[in-house]
RORO-24240 format. One line per 2 residues: their letters; for each residue x, y, z of N, C-alpha, C, CB. Coordinates in pm, whole numbers, plus 50000, padded with zeros to 5 digits. Glycine has a CB too. Layout:
<pts>
A = X/Y/Z/X/Y/Z/X/Y/Z/X/Y/Z; ...
</pts>
This chain:
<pts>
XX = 50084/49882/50000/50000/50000/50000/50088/50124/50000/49904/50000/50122; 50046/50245/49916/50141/50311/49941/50099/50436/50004/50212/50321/49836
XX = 50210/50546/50068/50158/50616/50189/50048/50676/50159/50242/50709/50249; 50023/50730/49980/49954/50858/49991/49766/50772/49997/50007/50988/49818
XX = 49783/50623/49987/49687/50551/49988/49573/50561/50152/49763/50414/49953; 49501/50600/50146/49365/50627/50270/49421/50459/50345/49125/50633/50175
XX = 49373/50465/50468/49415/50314/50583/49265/50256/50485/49394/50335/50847; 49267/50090/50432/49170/50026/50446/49099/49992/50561/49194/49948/50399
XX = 48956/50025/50570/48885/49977/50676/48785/49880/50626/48826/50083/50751; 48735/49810/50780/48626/49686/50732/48520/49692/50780/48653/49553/50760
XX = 48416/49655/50727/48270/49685/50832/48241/49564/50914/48114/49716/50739; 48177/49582/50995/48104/49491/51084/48011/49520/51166/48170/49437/51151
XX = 47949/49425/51243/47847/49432/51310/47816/49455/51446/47809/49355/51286; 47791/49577/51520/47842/49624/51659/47668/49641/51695/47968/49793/51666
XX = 47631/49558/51816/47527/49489/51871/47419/49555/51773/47507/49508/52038; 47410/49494/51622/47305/49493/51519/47378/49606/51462/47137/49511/51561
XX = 47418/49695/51432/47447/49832/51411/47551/49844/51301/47493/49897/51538; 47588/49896/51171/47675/49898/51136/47813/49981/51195/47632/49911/51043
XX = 47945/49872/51162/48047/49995/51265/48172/49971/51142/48110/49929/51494; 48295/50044/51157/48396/50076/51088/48533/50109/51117/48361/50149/51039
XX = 48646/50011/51083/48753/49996/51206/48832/49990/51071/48756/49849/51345; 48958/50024/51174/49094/50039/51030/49105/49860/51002/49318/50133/51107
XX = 49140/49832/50915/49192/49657/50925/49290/49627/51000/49242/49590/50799; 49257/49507/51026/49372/49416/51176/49348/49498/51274/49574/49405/51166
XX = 49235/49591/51321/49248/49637/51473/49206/49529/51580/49154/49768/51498; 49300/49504/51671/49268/49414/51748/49123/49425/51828/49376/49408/51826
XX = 49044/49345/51905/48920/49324/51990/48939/49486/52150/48939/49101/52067; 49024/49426/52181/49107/49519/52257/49113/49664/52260/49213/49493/52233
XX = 49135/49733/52144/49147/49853/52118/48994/49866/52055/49278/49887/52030; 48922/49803/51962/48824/49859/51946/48729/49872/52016/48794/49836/51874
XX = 48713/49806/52139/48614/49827/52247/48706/49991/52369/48597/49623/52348; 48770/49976/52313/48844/50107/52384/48783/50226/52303/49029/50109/52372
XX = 48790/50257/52146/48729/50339/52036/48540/50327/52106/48771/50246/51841; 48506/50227/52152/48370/50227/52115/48304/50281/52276/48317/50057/52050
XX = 48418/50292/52404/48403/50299/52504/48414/50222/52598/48341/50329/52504; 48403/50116/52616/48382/50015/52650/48509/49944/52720/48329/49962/52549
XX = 48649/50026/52740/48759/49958/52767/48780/49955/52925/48873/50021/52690; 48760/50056/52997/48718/50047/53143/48639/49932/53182/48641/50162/53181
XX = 48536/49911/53113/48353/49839/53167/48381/49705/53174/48195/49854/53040; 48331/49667/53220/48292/49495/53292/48171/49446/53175/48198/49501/53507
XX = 48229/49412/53084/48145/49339/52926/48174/49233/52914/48176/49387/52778; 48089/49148/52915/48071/49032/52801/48076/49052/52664/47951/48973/52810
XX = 48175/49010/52564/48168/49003/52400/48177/48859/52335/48294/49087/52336; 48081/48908/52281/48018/48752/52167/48082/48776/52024/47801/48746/52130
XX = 48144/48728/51954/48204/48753/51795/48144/48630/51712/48397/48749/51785; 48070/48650/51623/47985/48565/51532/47911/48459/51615/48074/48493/51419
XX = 47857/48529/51734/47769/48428/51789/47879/48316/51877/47675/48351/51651; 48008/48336/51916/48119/48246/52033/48164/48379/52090/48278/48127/51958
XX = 48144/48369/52232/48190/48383/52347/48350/48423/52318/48159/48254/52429; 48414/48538/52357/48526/48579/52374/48576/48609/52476/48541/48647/52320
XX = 48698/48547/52517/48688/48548/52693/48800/48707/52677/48785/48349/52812; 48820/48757/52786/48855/48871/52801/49016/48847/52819/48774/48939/52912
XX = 49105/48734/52818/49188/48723/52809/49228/48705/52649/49205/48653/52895; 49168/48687/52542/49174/48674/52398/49184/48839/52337/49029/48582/52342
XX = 49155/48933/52403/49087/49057/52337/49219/49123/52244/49020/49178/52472; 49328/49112/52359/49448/49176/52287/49499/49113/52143/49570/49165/52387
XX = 49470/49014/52123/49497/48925/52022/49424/48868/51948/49547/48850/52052; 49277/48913/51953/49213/48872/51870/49172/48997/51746/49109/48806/51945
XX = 49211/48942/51632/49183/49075/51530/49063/49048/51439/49319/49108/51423; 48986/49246/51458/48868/49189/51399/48827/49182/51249/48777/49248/51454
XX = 48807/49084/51197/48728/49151/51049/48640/49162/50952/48759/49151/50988; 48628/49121/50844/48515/49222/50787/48416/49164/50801/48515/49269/50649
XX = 48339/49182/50803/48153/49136/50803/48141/49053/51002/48106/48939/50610; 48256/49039/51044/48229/48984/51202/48084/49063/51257/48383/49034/51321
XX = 48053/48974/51338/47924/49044/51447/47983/49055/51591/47766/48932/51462; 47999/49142/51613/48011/49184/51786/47886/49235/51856/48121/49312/51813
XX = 47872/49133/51967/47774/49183/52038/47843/49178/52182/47637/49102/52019; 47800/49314/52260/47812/49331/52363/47777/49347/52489/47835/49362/52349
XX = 47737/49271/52597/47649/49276/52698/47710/49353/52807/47609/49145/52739; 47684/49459/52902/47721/49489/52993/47625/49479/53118/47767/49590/52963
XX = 47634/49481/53266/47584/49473/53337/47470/49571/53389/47661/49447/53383; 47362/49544/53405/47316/49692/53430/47285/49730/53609/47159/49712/53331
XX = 47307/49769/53662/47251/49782/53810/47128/49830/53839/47324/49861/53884; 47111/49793/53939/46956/49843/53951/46957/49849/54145/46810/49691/53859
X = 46825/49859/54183/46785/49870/54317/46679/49944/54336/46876/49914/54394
</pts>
């Protein structure tokens, strides 16, 4: 690729929603972009369970489904 070339990005699926990430961004950083890097989440990628020790190393791409559950509190 050459420099004066735009970063390729890939689409995918962020809980139903279309979303848009440079290519090879790891699980890790894009839940950091989306907010989510502090929070106590559950992430599902094409419907399997991603344990939170995989995130740094798992890279996402095109057409994947991410869904994300977080906890909600109540009382």
């Amino acid at each position: 690729m050459k420099a004066s070339d735009p970063m390729h990005e890939i689409t995918l699926s962020l809980n139903g929603e279309p979303a848009r990430l440079p290519e090879g961004t790891p699980l890790a950083q894009a839940l950091e972009a989306w907010g989510y890097g502090e929070r106590r989440v559950a992430v599902a990628i094409n419907d399997a369970f991603a344990p939170r020790s995989t995130w740094s190393e798992r890279t996402l791409g095109e057409g994947d489904r991410i869904d994300i559950v977080a906890p909600v509190g109540g009382g």
